[in-house]
Each structure stands twice: as structure tokens, then as C-alpha cells.
N, C-alpha and C positions, 0 to 999 in steps of 0.2 A: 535418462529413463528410456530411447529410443532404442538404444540397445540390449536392455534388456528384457522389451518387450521384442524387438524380435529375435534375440536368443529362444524366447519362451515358442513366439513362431515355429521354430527350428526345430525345437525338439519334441514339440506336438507332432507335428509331419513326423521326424522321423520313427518316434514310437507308434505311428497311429497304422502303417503295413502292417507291423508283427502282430497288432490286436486284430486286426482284420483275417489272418490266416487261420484266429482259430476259432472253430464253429464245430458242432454238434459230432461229425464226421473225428474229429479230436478227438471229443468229448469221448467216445463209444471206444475209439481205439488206446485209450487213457485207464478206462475201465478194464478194458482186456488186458494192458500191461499190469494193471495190477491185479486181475489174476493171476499172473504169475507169479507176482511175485508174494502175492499169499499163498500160495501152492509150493514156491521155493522156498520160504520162510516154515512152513510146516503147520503152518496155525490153521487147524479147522473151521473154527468160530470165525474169523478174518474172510476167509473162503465162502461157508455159506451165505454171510452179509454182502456179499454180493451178487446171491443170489435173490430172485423174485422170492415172496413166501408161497405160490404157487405154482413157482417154478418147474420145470420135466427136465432129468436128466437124463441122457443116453450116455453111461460112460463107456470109456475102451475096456474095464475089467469087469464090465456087469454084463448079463444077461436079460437082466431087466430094467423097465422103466423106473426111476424114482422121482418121486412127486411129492413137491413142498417141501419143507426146510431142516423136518425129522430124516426124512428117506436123504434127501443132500449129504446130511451130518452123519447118515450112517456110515452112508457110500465112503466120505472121506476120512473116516475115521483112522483109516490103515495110515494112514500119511502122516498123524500125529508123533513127529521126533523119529521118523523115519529115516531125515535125510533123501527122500527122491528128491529131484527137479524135472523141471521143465523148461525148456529154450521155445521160444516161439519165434519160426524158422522165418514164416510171413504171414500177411494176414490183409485181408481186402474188406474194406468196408462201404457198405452200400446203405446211403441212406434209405427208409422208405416212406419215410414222414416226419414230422418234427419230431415225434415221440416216438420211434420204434424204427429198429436198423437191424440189417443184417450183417457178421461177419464170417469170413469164412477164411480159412486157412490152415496149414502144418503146424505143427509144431512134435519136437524130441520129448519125450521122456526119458531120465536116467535113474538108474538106483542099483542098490548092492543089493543082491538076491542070491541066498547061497554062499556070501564072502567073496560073490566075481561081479565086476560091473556089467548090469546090464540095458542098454538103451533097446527104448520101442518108438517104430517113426509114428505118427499119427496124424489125420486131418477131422477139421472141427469147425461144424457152423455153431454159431451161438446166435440166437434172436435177443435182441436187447429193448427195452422200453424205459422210456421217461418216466420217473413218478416221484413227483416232487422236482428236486434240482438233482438227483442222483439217477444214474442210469444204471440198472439192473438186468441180469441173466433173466429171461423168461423160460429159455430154450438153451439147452446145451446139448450137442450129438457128438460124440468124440469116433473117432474106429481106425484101426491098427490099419498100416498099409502097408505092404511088402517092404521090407530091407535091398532087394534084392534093386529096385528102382532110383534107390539115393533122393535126397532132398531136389523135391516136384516144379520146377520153376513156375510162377503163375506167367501165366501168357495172357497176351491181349490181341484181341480182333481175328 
């Protein structure tokens, strides 16, 4: 019985680093993957559920604000069985409370327009809040950045 009590020893320690590495700062940048990959999937419905119901969006093809979960669903409506994507280049996350973070980062757009591919580079903060056990867009700002630059390294200090 002594060995397999400290077998069980063993492999509490060994699992117990990897639960510890992930916390809220995860959490928010788990959310934004999968933006993406509802936005590369095509599904509008998917998309806006990730957003807050009062959420403001600034996107790269509008001129205007959209606000709450109607104006979201317009905005993405073009994307339904589209075929665009989106690669998200990088992306920094900064906690600012337990319930509410910032990220900021690049990310590619691609799509066929015209019968030719075309990519737009873009950078994107998104404000995120806790509500319930799921974290939600409050805030989304998307805008076109020069081609002309290539993909922006994030720098530190």
C-alpha cells in the first residue's frame, strides 16, 4: 500500500505546475482564440456570442460604431459562408482586475475579392469582462495598418 500511496504523491506534484500556469490571463487569451476561430469558421451567431450584449464595436470595414448584439450581427453578417479568415499574428494580455482585461494585438485578414486573394494587416484592442464563468468582448477596436510595415514585432521595455 506504501507504494501506491506514494505513486499517488507523485503524480499530484507532478500535475499540480500545469494547473497552476493557468489563470484568468489564459482565460481572456482562450476567448480571443476563439474568435478566431469563429470568424475562420464563418459562423456569425458563434461570433456575436462572444460578444457582451452591450458590447461597441469599431471594426476595420465600418465607419461607424456598433453597439449591442443587433448592430454586431449586422456588421458580421458579410462573413456568413464567405470564406474570409483571420490569423492572429500576436496578442498581449494585460490583466486589469479580476473581472476585466485588456488585449491588444495584430492580426491578418484574408479573403477572395474580385476572384484574387486579398490580405489586410490590422491591430486590435479588445476590453474583455467576466460575467458569470465566461469572459466576453465589451470592446472591440479593429484598423487597417500599412502593408507597406510587415508584421509589427511587439517590443518590450
Amino acid at each position: 500500500m506504501r507504494k501506491v500511496e506514494w505513486l499517488l504523491v507523485v503524480l499530484v506534484l507532478a500535475v499540480a505546475p500545469v494547473a497552476a500556469l493557468a489563470g484568468p490571463a489564459e482565460d481572456v487569451s482562450a476567448t480571443v482564440d476563439r474568435w478566431g476561430s469563429a470568424f475562420n469558421s464563418n459562423n456569425v451567431d458563434l461570433l456575436v456570442n462572444l460578444y457582451a450584449p452591450d458590447a461597441i464595436l469599431v471594426g476595420t470595414a465600418s465607419l461607424t460604431l456598433k453597439e449591442g448584439s443587433d448592430a454586431i450581427r449586422s456588421y458580421f453578417a458579410r462573413l456568413a459562408k464567405s470564406g474570409d479568415s483571420v490569423a492572429i499574428d500576436n496578442r498581449k494580455v494585460i490583466m486589469l482586475g479580476d473581472d476585466v482585461a485588456y488585449v491588444t494585438g495584430f492580426y491578418t485578414f484574408s479573403a477572395l475579392r474580385n476572384g484574387q486573394p486579398a490580405k489586410t494587416l490590422a491591430g486590435f484592442t479588445m476590453i474583455l469582462v467576466k460575467r458569470g464563468n465566461d469572459w466576453l468582448i465589451a470592446h472591440h477596436h479593429s484598423s487597417r495598418r500599412s502593408s507597406r510595415l510587415g508584421p509589427m514585432p511587439l517590443r518590450r521595455g
